[in-house]
C-alpha positions in Angstrom: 49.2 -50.3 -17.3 47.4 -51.8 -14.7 48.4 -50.0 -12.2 47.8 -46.7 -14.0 44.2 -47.7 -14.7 43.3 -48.1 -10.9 45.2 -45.1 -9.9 43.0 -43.2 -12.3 39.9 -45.3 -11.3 40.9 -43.8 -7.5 41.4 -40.3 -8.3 38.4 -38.1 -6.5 41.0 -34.7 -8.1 39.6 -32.9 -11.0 37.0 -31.3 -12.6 34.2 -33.7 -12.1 33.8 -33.2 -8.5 33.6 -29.6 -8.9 30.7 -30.4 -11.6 28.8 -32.4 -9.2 29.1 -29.3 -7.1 27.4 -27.5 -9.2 24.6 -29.1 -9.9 24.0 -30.3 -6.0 24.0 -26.1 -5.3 21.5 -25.1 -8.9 19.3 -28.3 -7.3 19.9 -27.0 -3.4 19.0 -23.1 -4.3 16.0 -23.8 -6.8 14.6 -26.2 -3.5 15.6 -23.4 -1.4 13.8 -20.8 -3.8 10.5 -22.8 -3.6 10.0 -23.8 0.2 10.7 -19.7 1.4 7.8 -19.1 -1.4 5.8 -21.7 0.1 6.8 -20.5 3.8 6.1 -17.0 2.8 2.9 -17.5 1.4 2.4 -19.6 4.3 3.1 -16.6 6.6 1.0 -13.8 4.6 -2.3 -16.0 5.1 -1.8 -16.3 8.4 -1.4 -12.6 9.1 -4.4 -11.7 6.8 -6.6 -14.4 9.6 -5.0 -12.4 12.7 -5.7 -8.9 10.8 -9.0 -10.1 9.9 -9.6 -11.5 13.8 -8.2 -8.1 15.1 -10.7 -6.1 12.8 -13.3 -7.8 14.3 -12.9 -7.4 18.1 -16.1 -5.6 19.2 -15.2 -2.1 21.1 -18.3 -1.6 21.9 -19.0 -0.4 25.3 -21.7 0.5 27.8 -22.4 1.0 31.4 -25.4 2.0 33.3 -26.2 4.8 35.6 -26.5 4.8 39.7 -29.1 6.7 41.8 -29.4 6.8 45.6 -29.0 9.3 48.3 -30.6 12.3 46.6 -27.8 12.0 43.5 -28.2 10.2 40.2 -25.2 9.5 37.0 -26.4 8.8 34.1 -25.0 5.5 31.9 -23.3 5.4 28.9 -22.3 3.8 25.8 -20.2 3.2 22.7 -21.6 1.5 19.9 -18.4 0.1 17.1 -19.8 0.6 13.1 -17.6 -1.3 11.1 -15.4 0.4 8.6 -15.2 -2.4 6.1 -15.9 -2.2 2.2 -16.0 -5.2 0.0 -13.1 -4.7 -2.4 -15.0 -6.8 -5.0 -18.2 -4.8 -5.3 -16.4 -1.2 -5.2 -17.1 0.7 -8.8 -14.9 3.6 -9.8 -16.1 5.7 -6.7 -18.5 3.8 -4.4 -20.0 0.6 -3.6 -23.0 -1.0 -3.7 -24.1 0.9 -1.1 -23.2 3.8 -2.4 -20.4 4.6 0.1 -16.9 5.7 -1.1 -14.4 3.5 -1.4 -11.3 3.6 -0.2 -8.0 4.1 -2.7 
């Protein structure tokens, strides 16, 4: 009787290692399921910064004009408006400037 006892006691066969399988995935995939959110909301605020940086670049440009020798060029330039509207204060059809607001 003994000896059946610790032969059972030994046993790693049967259905209880395939349990603890199961619940080492569930706890492995519901881990897994949180960090990506965490990484992908991670990710989406980081993109909105680089959008946000990129929208801001000035592309504004301007360059004066020469003269000598009995010839002239006249300068030129480019002035950037932002495009812009604050989501929050947009009504039904414009802002609080009263331009229209984008769909």
């Amino acid at each position: 009787m003994r000896h059946l006892m610790l032969k059972l006691w030994r046993d790693d066969m049967g259905a209880l290692i395939a349990t603890e399988w199961v619940f080492v995935v569930t706890i492995l995939v519901i881990g897994l399921v949180t960090g990506l959110k965490a990484v992908q909301q991670a990710v989406l605020n980081e993109l909105e910064e680089v959008a946000g940086a990129i929208g801001a670049l000035s592309q504004t440009y301007q360059f004066g004009g020469t003269s000598g020798c009995c010839s002239s060029s006249n300068g030129s330039s480019f002035t950037d408006t932002s495009n812009v509207f604050p989501l929050e204060s947009c009504t039904e059809a414009t802002d609080a400037a009263g331009a229209s607001c984008p769909d």
